[in-house]
Legacy VTK file of the C-alpha trace (Angstrom):
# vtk DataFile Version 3.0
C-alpha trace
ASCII
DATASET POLYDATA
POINTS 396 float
-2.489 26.920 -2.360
-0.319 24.053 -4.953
-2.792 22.137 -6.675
0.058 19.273 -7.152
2.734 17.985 -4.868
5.568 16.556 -6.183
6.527 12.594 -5.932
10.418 12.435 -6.254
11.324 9.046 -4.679
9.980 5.432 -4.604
11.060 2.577 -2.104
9.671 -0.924 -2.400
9.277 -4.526 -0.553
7.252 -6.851 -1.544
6.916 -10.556 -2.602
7.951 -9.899 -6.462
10.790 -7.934 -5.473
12.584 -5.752 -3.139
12.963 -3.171 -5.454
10.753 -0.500 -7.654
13.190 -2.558 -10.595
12.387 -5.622 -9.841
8.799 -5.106 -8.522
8.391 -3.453 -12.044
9.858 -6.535 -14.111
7.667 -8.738 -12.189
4.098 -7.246 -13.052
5.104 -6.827 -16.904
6.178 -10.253 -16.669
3.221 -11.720 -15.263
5.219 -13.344 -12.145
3.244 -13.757 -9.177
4.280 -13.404 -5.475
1.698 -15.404 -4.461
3.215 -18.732 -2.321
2.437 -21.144 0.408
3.527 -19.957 3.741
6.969 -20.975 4.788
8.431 -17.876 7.430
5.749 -18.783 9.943
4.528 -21.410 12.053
0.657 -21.873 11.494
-1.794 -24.473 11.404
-3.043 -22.854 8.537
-0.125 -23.543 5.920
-1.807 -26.204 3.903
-4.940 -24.415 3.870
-3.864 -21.089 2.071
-1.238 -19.232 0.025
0.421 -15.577 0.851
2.538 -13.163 -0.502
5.460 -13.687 1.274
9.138 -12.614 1.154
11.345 -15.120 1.263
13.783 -13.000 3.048
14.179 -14.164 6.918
14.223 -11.399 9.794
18.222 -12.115 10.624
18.810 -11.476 7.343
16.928 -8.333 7.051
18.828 -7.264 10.140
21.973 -7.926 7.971
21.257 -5.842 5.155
20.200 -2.956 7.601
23.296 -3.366 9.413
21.370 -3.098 12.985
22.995 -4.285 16.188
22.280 -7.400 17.848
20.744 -5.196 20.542
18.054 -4.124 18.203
14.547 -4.201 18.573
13.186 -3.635 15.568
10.173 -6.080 14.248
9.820 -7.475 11.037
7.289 -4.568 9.865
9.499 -1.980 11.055
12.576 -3.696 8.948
9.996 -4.018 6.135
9.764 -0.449 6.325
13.085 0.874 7.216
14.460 -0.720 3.714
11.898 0.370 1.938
12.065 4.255 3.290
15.660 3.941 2.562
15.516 2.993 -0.867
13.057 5.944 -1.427
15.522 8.791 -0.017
18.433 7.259 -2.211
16.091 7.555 -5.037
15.426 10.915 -3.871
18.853 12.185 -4.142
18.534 12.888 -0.227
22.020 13.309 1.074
20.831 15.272 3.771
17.348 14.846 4.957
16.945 17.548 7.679
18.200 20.396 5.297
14.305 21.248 4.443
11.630 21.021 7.075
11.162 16.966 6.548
8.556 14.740 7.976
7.772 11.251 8.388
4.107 9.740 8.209
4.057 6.030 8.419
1.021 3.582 7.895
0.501 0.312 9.635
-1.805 -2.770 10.966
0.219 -5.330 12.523
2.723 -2.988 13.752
5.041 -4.973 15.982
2.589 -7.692 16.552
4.623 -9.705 14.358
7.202 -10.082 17.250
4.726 -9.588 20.560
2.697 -13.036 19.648
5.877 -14.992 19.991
6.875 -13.551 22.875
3.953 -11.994 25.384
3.412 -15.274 27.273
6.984 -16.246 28.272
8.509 -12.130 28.841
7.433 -11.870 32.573
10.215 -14.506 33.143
12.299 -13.286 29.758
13.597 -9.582 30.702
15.341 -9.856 26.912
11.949 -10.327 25.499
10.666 -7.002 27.236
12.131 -4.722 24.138
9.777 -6.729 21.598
6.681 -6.341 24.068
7.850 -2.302 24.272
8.017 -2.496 20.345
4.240 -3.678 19.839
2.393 -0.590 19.298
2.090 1.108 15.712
3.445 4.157 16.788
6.948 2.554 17.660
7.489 1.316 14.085
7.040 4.831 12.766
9.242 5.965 15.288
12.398 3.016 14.725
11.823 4.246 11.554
12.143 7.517 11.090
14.701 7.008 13.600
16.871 5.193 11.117
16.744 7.282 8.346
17.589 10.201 10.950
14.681 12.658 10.414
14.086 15.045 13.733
11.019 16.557 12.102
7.482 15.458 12.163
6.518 11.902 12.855
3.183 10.758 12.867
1.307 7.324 12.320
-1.915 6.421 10.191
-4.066 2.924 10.745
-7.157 3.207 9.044
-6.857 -0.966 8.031
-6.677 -1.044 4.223
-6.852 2.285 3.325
-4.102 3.584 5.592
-1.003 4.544 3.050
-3.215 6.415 1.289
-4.533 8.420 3.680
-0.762 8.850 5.415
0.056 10.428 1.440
-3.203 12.108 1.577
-1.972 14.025 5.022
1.326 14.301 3.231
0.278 15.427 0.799
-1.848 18.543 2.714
0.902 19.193 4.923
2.813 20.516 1.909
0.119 22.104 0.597
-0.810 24.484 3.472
2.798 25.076 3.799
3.640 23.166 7.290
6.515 20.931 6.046
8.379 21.116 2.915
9.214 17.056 2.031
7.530 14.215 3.477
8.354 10.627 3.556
5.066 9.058 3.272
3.740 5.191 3.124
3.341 1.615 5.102
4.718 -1.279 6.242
3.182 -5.163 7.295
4.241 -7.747 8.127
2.623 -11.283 7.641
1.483 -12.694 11.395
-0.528 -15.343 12.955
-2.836 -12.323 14.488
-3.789 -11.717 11.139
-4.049 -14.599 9.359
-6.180 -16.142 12.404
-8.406 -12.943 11.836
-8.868 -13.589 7.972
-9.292 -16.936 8.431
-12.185 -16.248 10.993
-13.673 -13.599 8.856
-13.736 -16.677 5.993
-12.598 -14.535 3.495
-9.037 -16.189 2.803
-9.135 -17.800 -0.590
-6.761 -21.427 -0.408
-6.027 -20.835 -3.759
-4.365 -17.764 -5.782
-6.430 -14.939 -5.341
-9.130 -14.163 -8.845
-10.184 -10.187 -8.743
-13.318 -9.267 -10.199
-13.803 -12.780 -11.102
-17.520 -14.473 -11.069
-15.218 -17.510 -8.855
-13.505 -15.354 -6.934
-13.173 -17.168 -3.549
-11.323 -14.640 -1.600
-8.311 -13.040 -0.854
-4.528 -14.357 -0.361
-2.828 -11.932 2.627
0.496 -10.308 2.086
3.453 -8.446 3.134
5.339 -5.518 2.177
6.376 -2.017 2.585
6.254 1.190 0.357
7.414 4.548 0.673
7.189 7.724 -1.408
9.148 11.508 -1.520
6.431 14.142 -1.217
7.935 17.388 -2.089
7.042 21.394 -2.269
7.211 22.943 -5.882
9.850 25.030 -3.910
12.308 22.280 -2.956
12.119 20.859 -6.826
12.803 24.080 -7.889
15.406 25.288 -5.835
17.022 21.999 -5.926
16.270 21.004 -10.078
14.554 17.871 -8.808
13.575 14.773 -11.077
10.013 14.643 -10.344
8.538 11.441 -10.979
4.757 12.182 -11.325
2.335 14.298 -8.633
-0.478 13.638 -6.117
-2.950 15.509 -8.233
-6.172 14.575 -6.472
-7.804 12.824 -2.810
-10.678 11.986 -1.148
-11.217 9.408 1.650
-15.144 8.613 2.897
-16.891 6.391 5.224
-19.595 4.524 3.660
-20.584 3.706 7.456
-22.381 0.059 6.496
-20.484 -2.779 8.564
-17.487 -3.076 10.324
-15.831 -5.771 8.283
-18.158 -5.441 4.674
-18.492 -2.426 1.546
-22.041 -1.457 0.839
-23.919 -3.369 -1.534
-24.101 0.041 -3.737
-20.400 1.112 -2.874
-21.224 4.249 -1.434
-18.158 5.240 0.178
-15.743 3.708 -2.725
-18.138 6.591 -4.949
-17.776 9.952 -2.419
-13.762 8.829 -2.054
-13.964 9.044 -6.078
-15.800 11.793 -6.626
-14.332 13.373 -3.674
-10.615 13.417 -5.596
-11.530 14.180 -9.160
-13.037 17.408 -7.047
-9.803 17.852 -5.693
-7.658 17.001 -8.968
-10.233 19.387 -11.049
-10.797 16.581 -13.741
-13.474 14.645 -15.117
-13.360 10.799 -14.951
-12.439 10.870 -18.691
-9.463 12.054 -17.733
-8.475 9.035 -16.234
-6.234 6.482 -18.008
-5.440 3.398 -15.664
-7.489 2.526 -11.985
-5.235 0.527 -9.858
-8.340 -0.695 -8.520
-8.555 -2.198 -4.599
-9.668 -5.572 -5.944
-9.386 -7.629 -2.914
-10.999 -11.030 -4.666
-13.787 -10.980 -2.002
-16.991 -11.031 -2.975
-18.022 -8.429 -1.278
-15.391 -6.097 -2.141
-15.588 -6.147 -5.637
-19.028 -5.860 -6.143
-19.322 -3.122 -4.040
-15.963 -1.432 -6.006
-17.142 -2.701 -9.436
-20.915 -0.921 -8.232
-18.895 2.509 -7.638
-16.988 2.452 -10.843
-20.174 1.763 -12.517
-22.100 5.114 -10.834
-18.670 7.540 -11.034
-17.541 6.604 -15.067
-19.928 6.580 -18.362
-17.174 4.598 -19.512
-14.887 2.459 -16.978
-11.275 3.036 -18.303
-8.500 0.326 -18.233
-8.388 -1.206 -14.983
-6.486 -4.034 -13.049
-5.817 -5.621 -9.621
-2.003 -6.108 -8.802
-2.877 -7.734 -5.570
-3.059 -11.218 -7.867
1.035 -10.509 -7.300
1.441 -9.374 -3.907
-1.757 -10.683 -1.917
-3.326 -8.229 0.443
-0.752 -6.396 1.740
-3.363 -4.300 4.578
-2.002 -0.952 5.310
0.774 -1.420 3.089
-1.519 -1.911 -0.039
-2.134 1.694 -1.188
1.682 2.544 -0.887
2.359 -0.673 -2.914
0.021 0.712 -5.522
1.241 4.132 -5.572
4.351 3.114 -6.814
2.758 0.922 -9.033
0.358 4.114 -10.460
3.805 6.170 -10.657
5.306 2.861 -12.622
2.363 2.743 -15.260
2.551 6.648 -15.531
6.313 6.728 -16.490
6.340 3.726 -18.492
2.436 4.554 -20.137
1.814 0.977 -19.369
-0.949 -1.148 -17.869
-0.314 -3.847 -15.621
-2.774 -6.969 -15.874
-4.869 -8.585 -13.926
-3.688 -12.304 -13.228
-5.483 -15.094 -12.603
-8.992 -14.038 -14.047
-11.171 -15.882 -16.556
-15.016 -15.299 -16.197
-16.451 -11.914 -16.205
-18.818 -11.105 -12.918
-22.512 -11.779 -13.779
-23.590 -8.255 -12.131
-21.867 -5.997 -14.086
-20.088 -6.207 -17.331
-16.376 -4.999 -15.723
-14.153 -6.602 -17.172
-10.123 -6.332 -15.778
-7.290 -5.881 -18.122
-5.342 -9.459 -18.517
-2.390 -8.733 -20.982
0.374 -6.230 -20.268
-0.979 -2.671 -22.733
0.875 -0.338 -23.716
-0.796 3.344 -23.717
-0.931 6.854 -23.288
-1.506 7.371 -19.715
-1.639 10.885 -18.137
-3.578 10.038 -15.313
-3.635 7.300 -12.633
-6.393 6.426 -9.657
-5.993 4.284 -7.339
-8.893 2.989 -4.918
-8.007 1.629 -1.527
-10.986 0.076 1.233
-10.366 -0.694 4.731
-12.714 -2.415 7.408
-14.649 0.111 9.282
-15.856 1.414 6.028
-12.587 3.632 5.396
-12.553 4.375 1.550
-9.989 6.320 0.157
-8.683 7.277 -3.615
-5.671 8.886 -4.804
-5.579 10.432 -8.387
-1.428 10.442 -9.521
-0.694 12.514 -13.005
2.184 13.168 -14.949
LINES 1 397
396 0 1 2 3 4 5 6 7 8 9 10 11 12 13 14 15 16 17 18 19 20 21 22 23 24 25 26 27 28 29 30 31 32 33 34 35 36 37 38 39 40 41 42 43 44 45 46 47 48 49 50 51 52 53 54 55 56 57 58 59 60 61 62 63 64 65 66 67 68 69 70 71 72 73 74 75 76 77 78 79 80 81 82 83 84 85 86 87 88 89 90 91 92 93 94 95 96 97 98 99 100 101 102 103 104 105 106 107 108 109 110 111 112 113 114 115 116 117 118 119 120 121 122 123 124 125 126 127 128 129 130 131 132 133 134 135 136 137 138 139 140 141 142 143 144 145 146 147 148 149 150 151 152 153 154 155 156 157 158 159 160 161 162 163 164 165 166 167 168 169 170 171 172 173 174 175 176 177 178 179 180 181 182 183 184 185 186 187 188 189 190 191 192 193 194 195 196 197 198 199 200 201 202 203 204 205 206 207 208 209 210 211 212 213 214 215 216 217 218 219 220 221 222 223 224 225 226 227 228 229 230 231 232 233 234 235 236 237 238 239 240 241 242 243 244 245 246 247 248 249 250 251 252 253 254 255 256 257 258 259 260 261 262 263 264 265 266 267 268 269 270 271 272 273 274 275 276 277 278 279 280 281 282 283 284 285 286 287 288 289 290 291 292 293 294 295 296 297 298 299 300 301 302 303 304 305 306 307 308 309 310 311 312 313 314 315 316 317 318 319 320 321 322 323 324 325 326 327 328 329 330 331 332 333 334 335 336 337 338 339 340 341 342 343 344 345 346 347 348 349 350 351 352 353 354 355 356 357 358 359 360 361 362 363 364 365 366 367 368 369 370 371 372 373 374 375 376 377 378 379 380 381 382 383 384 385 386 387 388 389 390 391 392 393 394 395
């Protein structure tokens, strides 16, 4: 069995960038995403700020090129361009050549298009497509679709941990020798579903988001997509492969507390952790950089800051990049990866915005100036509701 599978390709969307460039130029410039709504129509505009891209869905369809016959929502447009970008950067010219699958995360799936449209499509036949398109499993599928793979498709929604456990399945698909690449990652769109959910859950800061910060008030919600090349030590080799960094280590756990809130002593945040330095075969010395989940909820950072407490002797360099991007749900751990792959190839640390007093339980304190570093090893933590904890360990 490989004890490492290969990362060969990034894609990116987000709200500092719709590239791995320009995402990348962003966070070691300090230049926050972070904005007041503007793309949708809610009553909650003046009340709270998002990580948005300023990119409209016509002109998405543009720079896809899809007919005006499409159906494809703004999460599965997210994600197409992002997927895209990641097989170009793959040197994919043809991606059926090598048993090739697709494993796509989301949360709002087509949501984004069904709550403008499911009370008038009874007497709107052209609305029917959008109400077809609502499930998660069709965005995987318009996806994969698009980039023209005829392999394996499957689709992951585990709330905020669900990109990292579609690279986690990836990941083991390659391992035990069922597929030979996989496209792996997520895709969400900003919605009213959503931010009417936040906003009842009171956890929806209506300022810029503060991780691991004593004020934090809560979280700003996001959108974005990410996608990464999983491939075999076979296809590098027979095909002399740039490899980017690997998936060296996993683990995913369910704390089982509360639906919507961490445990108090971050139980499952600890198994997920211990879980993938198990799987990696390293200590937690041997990590360099956490690309921690740092929601700016109270809850969620205590309970985080709690688990990186009990797991390290001494908590390496860490940092929340959703100060730039917001929440970006099942999206958020593919955003990261390529983040972790970013600060691997570059040995840099990307900072923490936004934070200026230190949390009174625990002396954690996030990194808040761009460092430069040997890094060999990357982990990155990502919690979703239900209690779904899941870590990812990248290396060099």
């Amino acid at each position: 069995m490989q004890t490492k599978v290969a990362i060969t390709g990034m894609g990116i969307v987000s709200s500092i960038g719709i590239s791995v460039e320009e995402n990348f130029h962003a966070l070691i410039s300090k230049k926050s995403g972070i904005s007041s709504v503007e793309l949708i129509e809610t009553r909650h505009a003046n009340e709270i700020k998002v990580g948005e891209i300023k990119i409209t869905n016509q002109q998405w369809q543009k720079m896809l090129q899809l007919p005006d016959s499409n159906s494809f929502t703004r999460t599965a447009m997210l994600g197409a361009y992002a997927a895209k970008q990641a097989i170009e950067n793959a040197a994919i010219t043809n991606v059926n050549e090598v048993r090739t699958g697709f494993i796509s995360s989301t949360s709002v799936g087509g949501m984004d298009f069904t709550e403008k449209h499911y009370k008038q499509y009874e007497n709107h036949p052209e609305y029917i497509k959008y109400i077809e398109s609502h499930n998660a499993g069709d965005t995987s599928n318009k996806i994969a679709n698009y980039l023209g793979i005829k392999g394996f498709v499957s689709t992951i929604s585990t709330a905020c941990s669900s990109a990292a456990n579609a690279i986690m399945l990836g990941t083991t698909m390659i391992e035990n020798g069922y597929l030979d690449r996989v496209i792996v990652g997520g895709t969400d769109a900003l919605s009213k579903f959503t931010i009417n959910g936040f906003k009842t859950l009171m956890i929806l800061s209506d300022t810029y988001n503060t991780p691991f910060d004593q004020n934090r008030k809560g979280l700003n919600l996001g959108e974005a997509a990410a996608y990464l090349v999983l491939e075999s030590d076979e296809v590098v080799k027979n095909n002399n492969k740039n490899v980017l960094a690997y998936v060296c280590g996993y683990g995913n756990a369910n704390d089982a507390f509360h639906q919507t809130a961490s445990s108090e002593n971050g139980e499952g945040a600890y198994l997920a952790m211990k879980q993938a330095f198990n799987k990696a075969c390293i200590l937690p010395d041997a990590i360099d950089y956490i690309n921690v989940h740092g929601t700016a909820t109270p809850n969620n950072d205590l309970s985080e800051g709690r688990a990186l407490e009990r797991i390290f002797a001494k908590t390496p360099a860490f940092s929340s990049t959703k100060a730039y991007t917001g929440h970006t749900l099942a999206a958020a751990a593919a955003i990261e990866a390529v983040y972790s792959v970013l600060a691997l190839q570059n040995n840099t640390v990307f900072p923490t915005l936004n934070f200026k007093t230190p949390m009174e339980e625990f002396n954690l304190i996030p990194e808040t100036e761009v460092i430069s570093k040997e890094i060999n090893y990357v982990l990155s933590n990502s919690f979703g509701f239900g209690g779904n904890c899941s870590t990812l360990i990248f290396g060099k």
